[in-house]
N, C-alpha and C positions, 0 to 999 in steps of 0.2 A: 851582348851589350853593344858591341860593334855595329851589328845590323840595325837595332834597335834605335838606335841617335841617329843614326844615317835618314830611318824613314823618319825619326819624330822631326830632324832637319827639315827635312822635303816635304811634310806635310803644313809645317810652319811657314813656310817660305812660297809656299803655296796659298796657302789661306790672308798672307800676308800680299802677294802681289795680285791676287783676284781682284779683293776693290778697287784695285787703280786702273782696271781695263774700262771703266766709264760707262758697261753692264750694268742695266736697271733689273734682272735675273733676282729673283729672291736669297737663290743659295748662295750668290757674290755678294748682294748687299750688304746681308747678315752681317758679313764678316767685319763691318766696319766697326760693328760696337764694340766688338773686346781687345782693344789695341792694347789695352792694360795687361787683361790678362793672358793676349798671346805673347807679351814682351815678356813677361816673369817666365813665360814657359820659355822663350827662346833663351832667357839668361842661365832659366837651372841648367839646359840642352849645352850650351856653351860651358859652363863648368865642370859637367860630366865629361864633357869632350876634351879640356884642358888636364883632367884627372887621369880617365882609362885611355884617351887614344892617343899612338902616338905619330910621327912623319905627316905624310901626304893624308892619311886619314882625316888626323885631328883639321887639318884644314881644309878640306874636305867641308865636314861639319861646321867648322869654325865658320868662313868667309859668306855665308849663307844666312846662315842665323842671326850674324851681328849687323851685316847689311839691315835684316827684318828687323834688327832692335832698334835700328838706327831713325829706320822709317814712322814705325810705330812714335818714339819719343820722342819726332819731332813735330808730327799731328799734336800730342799730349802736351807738350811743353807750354802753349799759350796761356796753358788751364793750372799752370803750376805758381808758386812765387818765383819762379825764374821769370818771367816775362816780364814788361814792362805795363800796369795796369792801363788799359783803357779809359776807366772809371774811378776820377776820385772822388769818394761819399762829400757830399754838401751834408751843412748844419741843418738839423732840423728846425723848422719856424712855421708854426703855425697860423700863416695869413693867406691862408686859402688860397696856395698854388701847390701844395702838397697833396696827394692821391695815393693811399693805400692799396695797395691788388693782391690778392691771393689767388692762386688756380691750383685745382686739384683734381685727379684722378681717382674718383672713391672706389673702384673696382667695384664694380654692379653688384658681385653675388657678398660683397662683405657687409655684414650682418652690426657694425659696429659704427649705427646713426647717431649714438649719441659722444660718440667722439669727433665725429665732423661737426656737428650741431655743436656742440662744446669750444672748438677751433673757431667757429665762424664768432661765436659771442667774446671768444679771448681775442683775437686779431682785430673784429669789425672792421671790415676792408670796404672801402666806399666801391672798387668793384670787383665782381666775383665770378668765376669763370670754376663752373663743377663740368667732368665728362664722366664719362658710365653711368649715367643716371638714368634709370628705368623710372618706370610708374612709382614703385617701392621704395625708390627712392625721392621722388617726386612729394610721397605725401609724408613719409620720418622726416625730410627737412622743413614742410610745411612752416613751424614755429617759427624756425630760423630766416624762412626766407619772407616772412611775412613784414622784416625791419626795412626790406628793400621795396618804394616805390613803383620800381619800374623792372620786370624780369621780361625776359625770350626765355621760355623751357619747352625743350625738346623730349620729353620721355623716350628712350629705345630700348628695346629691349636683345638689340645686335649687339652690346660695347659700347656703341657711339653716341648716347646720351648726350645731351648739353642742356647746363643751365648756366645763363647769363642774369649777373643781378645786379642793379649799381643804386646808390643812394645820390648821384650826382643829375645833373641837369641833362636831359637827353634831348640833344639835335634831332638824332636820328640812330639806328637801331635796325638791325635785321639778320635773321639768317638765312643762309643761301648755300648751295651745293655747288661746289667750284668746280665740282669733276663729276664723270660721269657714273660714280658708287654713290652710297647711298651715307654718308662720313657728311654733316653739316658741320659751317663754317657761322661766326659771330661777327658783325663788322659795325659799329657804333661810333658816333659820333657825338662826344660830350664836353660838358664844362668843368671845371673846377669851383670849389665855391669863391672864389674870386674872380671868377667869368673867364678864366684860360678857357681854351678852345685847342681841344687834343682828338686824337682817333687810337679807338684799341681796335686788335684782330684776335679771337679767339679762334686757335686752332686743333683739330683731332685727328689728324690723317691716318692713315693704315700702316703697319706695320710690315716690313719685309716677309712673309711667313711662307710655306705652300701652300703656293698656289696664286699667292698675292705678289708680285713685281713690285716693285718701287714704281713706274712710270703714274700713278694717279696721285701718291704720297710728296712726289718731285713737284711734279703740276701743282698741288696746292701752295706749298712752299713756296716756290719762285713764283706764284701770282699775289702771295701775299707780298714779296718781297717786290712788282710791281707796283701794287697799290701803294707801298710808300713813297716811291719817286713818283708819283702823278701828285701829289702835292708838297707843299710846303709845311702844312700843319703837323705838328709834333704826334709822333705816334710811337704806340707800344702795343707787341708782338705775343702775344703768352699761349703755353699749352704744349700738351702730352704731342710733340711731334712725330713719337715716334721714330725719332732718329739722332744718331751720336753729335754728340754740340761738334766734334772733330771733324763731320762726315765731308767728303764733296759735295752735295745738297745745302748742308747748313752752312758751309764757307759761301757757297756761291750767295746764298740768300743774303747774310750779310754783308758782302762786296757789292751787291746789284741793287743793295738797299739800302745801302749806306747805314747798316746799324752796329749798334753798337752792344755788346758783351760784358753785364758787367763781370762774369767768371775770369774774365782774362786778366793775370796776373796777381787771382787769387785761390784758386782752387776749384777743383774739378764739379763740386755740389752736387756730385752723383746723384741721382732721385729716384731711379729704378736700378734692382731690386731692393724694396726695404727690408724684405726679413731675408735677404742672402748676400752677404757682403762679396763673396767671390765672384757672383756676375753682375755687381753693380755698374752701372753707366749714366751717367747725362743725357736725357730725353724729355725731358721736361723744362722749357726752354723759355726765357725772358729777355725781348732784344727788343733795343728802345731806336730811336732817330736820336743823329747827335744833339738835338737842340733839348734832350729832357738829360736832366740833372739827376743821379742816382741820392739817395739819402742811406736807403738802408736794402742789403737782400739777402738771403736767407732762406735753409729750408725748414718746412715746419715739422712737428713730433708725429710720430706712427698713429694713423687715424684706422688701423688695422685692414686699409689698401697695401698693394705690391707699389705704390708709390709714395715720396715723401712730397707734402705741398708746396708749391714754391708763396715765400711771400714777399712783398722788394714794396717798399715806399716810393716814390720817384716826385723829382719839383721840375711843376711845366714853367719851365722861365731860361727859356735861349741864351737871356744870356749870363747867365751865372753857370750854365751848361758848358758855354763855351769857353770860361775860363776852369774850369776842372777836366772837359772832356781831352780826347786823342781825336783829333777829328780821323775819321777815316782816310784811306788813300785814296784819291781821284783814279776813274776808271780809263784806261785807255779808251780807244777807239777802236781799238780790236777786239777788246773785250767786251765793247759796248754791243758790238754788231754779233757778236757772236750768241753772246746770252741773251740780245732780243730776236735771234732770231730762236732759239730754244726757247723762248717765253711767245714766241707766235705760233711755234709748232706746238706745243701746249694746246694755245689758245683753244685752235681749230677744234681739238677734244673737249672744253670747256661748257659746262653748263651758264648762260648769260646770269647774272645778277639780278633776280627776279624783286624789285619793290620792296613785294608783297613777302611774308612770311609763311616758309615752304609750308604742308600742310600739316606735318606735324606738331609744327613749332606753333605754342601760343603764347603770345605777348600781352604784359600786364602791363 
């Protein structure tokens, strides 16, 4: 028993101070996502220690473990009702500065189109953001997406699928490959139907996995988190990131972008895994600019994907925003320089923003 805590200690403690060496390595990233449940496993480690060990042992074991619970629950805490919310919900009013969004993950090889199709006719979300969509699944949504004017669909048949769909008034519209994989990005520029003027970004980036580094999943991130400080216009952030809402990646992106969260100081909204509650996590991500007004957010029922839909109403109106919103913290100057120069070392690897819609994407 004795040996046994010893190593589960030190492998915990391990797995726990890997992410913070600032390692883009796949086997370090990883370890961001189960801060949950590598803290349950440090706490049972610690009461087994407080039971069978005793002296210098138990602390030993002890001062290790609790340090890593410590670290773990203070990443997690924002996503708790301990924190103080970011976002308080506006009244809903329907005069046409309200916008429905739904994004979803339909995991390519699930077979169960007519509960996505089902979802999209229960919600009708004026915009809609699908990834893993192959061919197969390009023509079972056919019906559903036939209520949408204006689409970008990407069929893949890698995972990285996208369809973009919106019943709103479109500026402008396009997808584009931010990095040098082959992971397409959504970037649109539309109205509301009472002529608001907003920007969404549909994102899919890659996954920590072998073989796959974080450094092109990071790149997209902090270039989308770019693109919202190059202007002033209200914008929203949605999509299978990929990565834990806690991570160093998604802090930065919301510090650098000034967005805002509405999970913080309401709960974690776990979204993957849906059918395995022990390794569930938050990677499925909805981050606004302070000047949009949350109404409602939510995740939606088991569409027989490994993920749950996210779906958030939100009102384009500054400033009813800004009396509900936490404005964010103002960036230093050292942090300004810092993470621009991280987002120009990016750049250099950066595919340009082509127009034109890459060639698999075709727009309706």
């Amino acid at each position: 028993m004795t040996v046994l805590l010893l190593l589960l200690a030190l492998l915990l403690a391990a797995v726990t101070l890997l992410p913070l060496s600032g390692r883009q390595d796949w086997w370090i990233r990883m370890w961001d996502f189960p801060r949950i449940q590598i803290a349950i496993a440090q706490g049972a480690v610690a009461a087994l220690a407080l039971w069978a060990l005793d002296g210098w042992l138990r602390w030993l074991v002890l001062v290790p473990t609790l340090l890593g619970m410590a670290v773990h629950l203070r990443r997690i805490r924002p996503f708790t009702p301990l924190a103080r919310r970011q976002m308080r919900f506006a009244p809903r009013r329907d005069d046409g500065a309200e916008v429905t969004l739904m994004a979803a993950n339909v995991l390519m090889e699930n077979d169960r189109h007519d509960l996505v199709r089902d979802l999209i006719a229960d919600v009708d979300p004026d915009v809609l953001l699908l990834m893993e969509t192959d061919e197969r699944w390009l023509e079972a949504l056919r019906p559903a997406l036939a209520r949408y004017p204006h689409r970008v669909e990407i069929p893949k048949d890698d995972y990285y699928g996208m369809i973009f769909a919106t019943k709103l008034e479109v500026v402008e519209s396009e997808a584009a490959r931010l990095t040098v994989d082959e992971t397409p990005s959504v970037f649109a520029e539309l109205r509301t139907r009472g002529g608001r003027l907003f920007r969404f970004v549909g994102l899919h980036p890659q996954p920590p996995v072998p073989g796959v580094d974080t450094d092109e999943r990071d790149a997209q991130i902090l270039y989308a988190a770019r693109f919202a400080r190059k202007s002033d216009v209200p914008l929203v952030t949605m999509g299978d990131f990929n990565d834990a809402a806690w991570s160093p990646t998604s802090r930065l992106f919301k510090h650098y972008g000034r967005y805002l969260d509405p999970r913080i100081g309401r709960g974690l909204y776990a979204s993957f895994h849906a059918n395995n509650i022990l390794i569930r996590c938050a990677i499925d991500q909805l981050f606004v600019t302070d000047d949009i007004a949350m109404v409602d957010f939510r995740l939606g029922p088991k569409v027989g994907s490994d993920h749950f839909p996210v779906i958030a109403r939100v009102r384009i109106d500054p400033e009813e925003a800004r009396a509900l919103n936490v404005r964010p913290p103002p960036m230093t100057e050292e942090e300004r320089e810092e993470i621009d120069e991280r987002v120009e070392e990016y750049k250099r690897g950066l595919s340009p923003l082509d127009p034109r819609p890459e060639p698999e994407a075709t727009t309706v």
